[in-house]
N, C-alpha and C positions, 0 to 999 in steps of 0.2 A: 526949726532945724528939720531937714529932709532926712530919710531914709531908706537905704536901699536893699531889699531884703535878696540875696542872691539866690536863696532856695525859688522865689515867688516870680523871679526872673525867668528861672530855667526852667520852670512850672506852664510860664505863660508862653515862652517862645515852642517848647513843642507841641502846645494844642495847639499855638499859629501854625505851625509846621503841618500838624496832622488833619486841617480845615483845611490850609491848601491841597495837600494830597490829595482829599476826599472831594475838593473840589474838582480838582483836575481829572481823576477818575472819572468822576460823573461828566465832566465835557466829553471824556472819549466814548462813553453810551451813546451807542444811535439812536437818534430819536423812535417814535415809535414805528414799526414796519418801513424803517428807512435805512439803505443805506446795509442791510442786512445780506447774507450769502444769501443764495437760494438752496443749495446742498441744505443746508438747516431746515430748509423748508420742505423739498422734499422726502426727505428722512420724517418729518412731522407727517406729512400725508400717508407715508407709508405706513406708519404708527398706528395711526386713526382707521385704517382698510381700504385706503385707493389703491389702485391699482394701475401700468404703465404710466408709473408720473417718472417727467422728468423735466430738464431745463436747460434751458444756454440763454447767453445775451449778445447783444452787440451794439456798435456803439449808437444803435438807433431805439432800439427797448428789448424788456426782457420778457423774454416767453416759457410758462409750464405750459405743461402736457399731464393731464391728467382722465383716469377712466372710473366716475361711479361704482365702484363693487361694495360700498357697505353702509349703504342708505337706501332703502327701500323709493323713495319718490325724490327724482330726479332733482326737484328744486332744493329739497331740504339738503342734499348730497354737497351741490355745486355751494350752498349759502354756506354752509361751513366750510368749504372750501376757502373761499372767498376770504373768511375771519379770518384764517390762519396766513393766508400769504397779506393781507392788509395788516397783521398783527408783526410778522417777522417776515416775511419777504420782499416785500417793494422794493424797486433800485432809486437810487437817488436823482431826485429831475428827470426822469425821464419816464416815457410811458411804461404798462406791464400786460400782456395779453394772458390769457388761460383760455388751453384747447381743449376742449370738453369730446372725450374718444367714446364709441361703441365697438365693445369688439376691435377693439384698434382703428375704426374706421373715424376719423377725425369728422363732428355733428357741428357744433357751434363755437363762437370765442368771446369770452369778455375782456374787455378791456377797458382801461384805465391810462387816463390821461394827467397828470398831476398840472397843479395851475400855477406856473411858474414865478416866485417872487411872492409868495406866500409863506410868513415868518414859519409858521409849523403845521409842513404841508401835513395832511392826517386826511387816508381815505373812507371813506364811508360807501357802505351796497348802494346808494344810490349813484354813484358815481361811476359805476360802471355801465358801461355798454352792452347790447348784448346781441349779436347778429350770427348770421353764419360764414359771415367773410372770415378767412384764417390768417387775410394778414398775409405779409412777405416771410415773413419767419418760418413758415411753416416747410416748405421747403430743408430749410436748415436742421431745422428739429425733428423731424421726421427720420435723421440718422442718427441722431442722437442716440445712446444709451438710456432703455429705461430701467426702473426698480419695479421690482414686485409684477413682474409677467402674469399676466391672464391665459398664458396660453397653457393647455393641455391639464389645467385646471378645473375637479367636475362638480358639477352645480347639479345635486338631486332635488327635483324640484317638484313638489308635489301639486296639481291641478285641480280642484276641489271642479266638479262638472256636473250641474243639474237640469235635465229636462223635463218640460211639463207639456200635457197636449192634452183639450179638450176635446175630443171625438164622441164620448158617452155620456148622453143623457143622463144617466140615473146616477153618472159621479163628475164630481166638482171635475177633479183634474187625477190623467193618469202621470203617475211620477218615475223618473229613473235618474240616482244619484252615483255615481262614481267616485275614486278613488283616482286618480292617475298621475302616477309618477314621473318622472321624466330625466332621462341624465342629458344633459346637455352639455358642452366640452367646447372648448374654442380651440380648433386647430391650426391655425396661423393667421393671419390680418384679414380681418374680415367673416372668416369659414367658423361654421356652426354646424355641429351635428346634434341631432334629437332624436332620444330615441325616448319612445314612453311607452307604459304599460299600464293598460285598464283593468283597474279592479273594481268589479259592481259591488257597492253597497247595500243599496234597495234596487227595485224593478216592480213596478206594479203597471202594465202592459205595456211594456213594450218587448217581448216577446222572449223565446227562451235561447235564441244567440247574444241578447244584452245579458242572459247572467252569468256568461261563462267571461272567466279570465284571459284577455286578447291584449294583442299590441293595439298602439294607435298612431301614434305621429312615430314615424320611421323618416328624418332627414337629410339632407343635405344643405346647406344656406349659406351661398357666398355672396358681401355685398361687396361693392368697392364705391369710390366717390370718385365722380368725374369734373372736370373742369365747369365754370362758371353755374355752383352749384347745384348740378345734377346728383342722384345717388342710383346707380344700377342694381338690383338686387335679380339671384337666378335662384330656382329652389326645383331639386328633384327630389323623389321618394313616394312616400306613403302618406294622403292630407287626409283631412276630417272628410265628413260624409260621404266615405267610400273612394277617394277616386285618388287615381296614385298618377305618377307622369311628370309634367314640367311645370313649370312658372317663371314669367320672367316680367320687373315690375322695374317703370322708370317714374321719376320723382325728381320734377324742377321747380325751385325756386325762383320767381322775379326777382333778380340785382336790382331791378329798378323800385321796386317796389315788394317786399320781403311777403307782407301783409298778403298778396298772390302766390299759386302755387298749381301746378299743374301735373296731371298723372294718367300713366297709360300702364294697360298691365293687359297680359296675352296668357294664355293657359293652354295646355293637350292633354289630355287626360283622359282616363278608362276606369270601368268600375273593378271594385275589388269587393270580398267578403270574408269577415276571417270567423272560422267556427272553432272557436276555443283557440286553436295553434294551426288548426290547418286553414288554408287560404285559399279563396276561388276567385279568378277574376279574369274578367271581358278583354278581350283583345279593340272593340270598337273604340273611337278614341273620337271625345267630343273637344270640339275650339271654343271657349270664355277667350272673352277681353272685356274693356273697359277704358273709357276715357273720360278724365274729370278736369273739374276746374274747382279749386279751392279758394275761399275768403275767410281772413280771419280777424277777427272785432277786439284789436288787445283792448278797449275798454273794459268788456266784460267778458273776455277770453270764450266767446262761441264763436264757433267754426260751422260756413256753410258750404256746403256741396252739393254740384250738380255731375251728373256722370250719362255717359251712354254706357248700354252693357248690354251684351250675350250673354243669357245665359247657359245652362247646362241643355234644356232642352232643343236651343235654339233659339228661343224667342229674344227680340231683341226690344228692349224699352231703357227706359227713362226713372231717375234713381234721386232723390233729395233728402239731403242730411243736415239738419242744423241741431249743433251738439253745444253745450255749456260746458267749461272742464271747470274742476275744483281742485282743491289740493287733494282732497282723498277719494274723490271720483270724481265721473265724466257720466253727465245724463244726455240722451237726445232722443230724438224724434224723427222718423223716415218715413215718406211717401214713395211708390213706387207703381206705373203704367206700364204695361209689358203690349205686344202685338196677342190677338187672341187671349188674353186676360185679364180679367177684372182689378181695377186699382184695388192697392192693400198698402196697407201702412202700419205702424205700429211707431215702439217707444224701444230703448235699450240703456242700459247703464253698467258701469264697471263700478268697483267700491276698492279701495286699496285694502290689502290683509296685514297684520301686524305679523311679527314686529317691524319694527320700521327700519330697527339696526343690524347688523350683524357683522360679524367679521368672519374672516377663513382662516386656518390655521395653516399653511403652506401649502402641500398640495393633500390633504386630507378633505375625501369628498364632504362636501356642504350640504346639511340639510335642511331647507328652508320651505313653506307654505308659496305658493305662486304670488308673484307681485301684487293683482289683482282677480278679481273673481265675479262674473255680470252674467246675466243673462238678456233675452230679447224676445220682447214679445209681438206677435204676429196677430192685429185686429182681424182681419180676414180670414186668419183661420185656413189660410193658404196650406196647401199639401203638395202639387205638382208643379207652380210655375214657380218665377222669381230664384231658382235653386241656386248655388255658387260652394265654396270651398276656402276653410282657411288655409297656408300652406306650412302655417305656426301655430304651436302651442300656445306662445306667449301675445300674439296679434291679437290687437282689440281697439278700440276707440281710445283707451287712456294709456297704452302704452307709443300708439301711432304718434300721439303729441307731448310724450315727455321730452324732446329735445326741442321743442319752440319756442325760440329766443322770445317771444311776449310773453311766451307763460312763465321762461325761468326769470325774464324780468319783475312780473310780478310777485313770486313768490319771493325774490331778493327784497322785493318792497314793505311787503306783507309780513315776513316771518317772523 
C-alpha cells in the first residue's frame, strides 16, 4: 500500500518552484563582460581616477574614450583599464575599441574583436590590438559627453633635478641638486601651461646665481592631432638652459608600417638669466631644428634614431640614439658629430618614481613627485658644442614612448 504525504508534496513542489526561479535568474546574468551597459563601465573608470572617459556604440562596435590620470606608467594605467571593460563592458558579438587620450588629444586605440560562434566568447589582454589608427568611431565620440574632465585641473608636480660636471682635478665631481616644482593645468583640448619654481638644495660650483630661488619652465603647450597620424605640437615661453621663444615640433607615423616614424622640429630662441626674480635677457635670437627618422624593435622594445640638427651655436651635425625601454625605465646610448667639433657620446636613463598610484580629489590641487627622474652623461666632457633645449618639464626619453602601441602591447602581455 502506497502513501501520500501531502505536507511532503507541497515541500517538494516549492523547492521545484524555487530551482526553477534561481534557474531562470541566472540565464538572465550576462555572461561575463558581455552583453553589459557601458554607463557601468564608465562610472567604474571614473571610480578607479580615469579621467575624460566616455562611450557610445553603434551598430558596428563600441567605443570608450578614456585619459590615464591615476597610474603613474602608462602601460599599468591602460592594463587595468582593459580588465575592467573585459570584466563588465563588452558588447555582444561585436567588436570594442578603447581611445587612449593625452591632454584630451586622442594617442592610440585597442581593440577587440570577439570570434564569432564561440560557446562563451571571454576576452583576454592578448586579444587585443594595439595601433594608433582611431577607427571610424572617433569621429562620433569626439562629441560625445565626458565624466570627470581634466580640464582646469592642477597637478603640482615636483621635479627632483641633479647636475654633475667634472671640470676639477682635485674633485671627483661638482654637484647641484634642486627642488622644482611645477603647476601644470590643462586649459582646454590639447593646451598645457607650466609654470615651475626652482629651489636649490645643495650647490657646490656651480656658482652663486644656482642658489638663489628662481623660476624655471614658464609655458605655453598646445598640441593637436592631424590627419593620417601626424601630431603638431607649438610651445612658447621660458625653456631650460636659458633660452625663451618658440618651438614647433611635427611627429609622423608610417600607416604603412607603425614600427617607422618620422620628426622635424624648428626652434627661435634668445638668451635669458634670472638672478633670484629679476631677469636679463638677449634680444639676438638663434634658429635649432632637427630632422629624424625613427625605428622601433617591439621584440625588445629599443628604439633607434638618426637625426640632422642645428644646434644653438650653429653648428650643424649628425645625432644617433639607440634606447631600451623597460617598464620602470628607459636606458640608452648617443653618439653625436657636429661641423668644427669633436665626436662625443655618452649614455642617458630615466627611472620611474613611486608612487605608481594616485588619485585627485576633484578639483583640489594634486601633489605628486615627477613621473620620472634621469640624468645624462657626457663622455667628452663637452661644454660649448652639441647645445639644444627642452621646451618641457616633463620631456625625456621614457615619457616620449609611453603611448607606443608596441610597448603598451607588451606590458598588456607581460603584467
Amino acid at each position: 500500500m502506497r502513501y501520500t504525504n501531502s505536507n511532503m508534496v507541497k515541500c517538494l513542489t516549492i523547492k521545484a518552484i524555487a530551482r526553477c526561479a534561481a534557474l531562470f535568474l541566472f540565464c538572465l546574468l550576462p555572461l561575463k563582460g558581455i552583453c553589459q551597459t557601458g554607463e557601468n563601465t564608465v562610472n567604474t573608470l571614473v571610480e578607479m581616477g580615469f579621467e575624460n572617459v566616455g562611450w557610445t556604440e553603434d551598430g558596428k562596435e563600441r567605443v570608450y574614450v578614456l585619459q590615464n590620470s591615476a597610474y603613474r606608467l602608462n602601460g599599468v594605467g591602460i592594463g587595468k583599464a582593459v580588465d575592467v571593460i573585459q570584466k563588465m563592458g563588452l558588447p555582444d558579438k561585436k567588436p570594442c575599441r578603447i581611445i587612449v587620450l593625452d591632454n584630451n588629444v586622442p594617442q592610440i586605440s585597442l581593440y577587440y574583436k570577439p570570434i564569432i560562434g564561440d560557446s562563451v566568447p571571454e576576452a583576454s589582454r592578448s586579444d587585443w590590438g594595439v595601433s594608433y589608427n582611431l577607427g571610424n568611431s572617433w569621429k562620433q565620440i569626439r562629441k560625445e559627453k565626458r565624466k570627470n574632465s581634466s580640464l582646469f585641473k592642477v597637478d603640482v608636480v615636483v621635479y627632483p633635478e641633479l647636475s654633475l660636471k667634472n671640470l676639477v682635478i682635485t674633485q671627483i665631481y661638482q654637484v647641484l641638486f634642486n627642488l622644482s616644482p611645477a603647476i601644470e593645468v590643462s586649459l582646454w583640448k590639447g593646451m598645457k601651461l607650466t609654470a615651475q619654481m626652482v629651489f636649490p638644495v645643495y650647490n657646490d660650483g656651480y656658482g652663486d646665481l644656482a642658489d638663489k630661488v628662481h623660476p624655471g619652465f614658464l609655458t605655453l603647450q598646445q598640441t593637436v592631432r592631424l590627419p593620417y597620424n601626424m601630431w603638431l605640437t607649438g610651445t612658447v615661453g621660458a625653456f631650460n638652459a636659458s633660452r625663451y621663444g618658440g618651438d614647433l615640433k611635427l611627429y609622423h607615423v608610417l600607416k604603412a608600417d607603425e614600427r617607422f616614424s618620422f620628426e622635424g622640429r624648428i626652434g627661435v630662441t634668445a638668451t635669458y638669466e634670472w638672478d633670484g626674480f629679476e631677469v636679463y635677457y638677449g634680444t639676438k635670437t638663434r634658429l635649432t631644428w632637427s630632422l629624424g627618422v625613427n625605428f622601433y624593435w617591439p621584440q625588445y622594445n629599443v628604439q633607434a634614431s638618426l637625426k640632422g640638427e642645428q644646434y644653438l651655436l650653429g653648428e650643424k651635425g649628425l645625432r644617433f640614439d639607440l634606447i631600451r625601454h623597460f617598464r620602470y625605465c628607459s636606458i640608452g646610448f648617443y653618439a653625436m658629430k657636429a661641423q668644427g667639433a669633436k665626436s662625443n657620446g655618452g649614455f642617458r636613463f630615466q627611472v620611474a618614481l613611486p608612487p605608481y598610484k594616485y588619485k585627485r580629489k576633484g578639483y583640489i590641487p594634486r601633489v605628486t613627485p615627477s613621473k620620472n627622474m634621469g640624468i645624462a652623461y657626457n663622455a667628452g666632457n663637452e661644454r660649448y658644442y652639441y647645445k639644444g633645449f627642452r621646451t618641457n618639464a616633463s620631456e625625456n626619453i621614457m615619457s616620449n614612448n609611453s603611448f607606443n602601441p608596441y610597448f603598451i602591447k607588451s606590458e598588456l602581455l607581460n603584467f
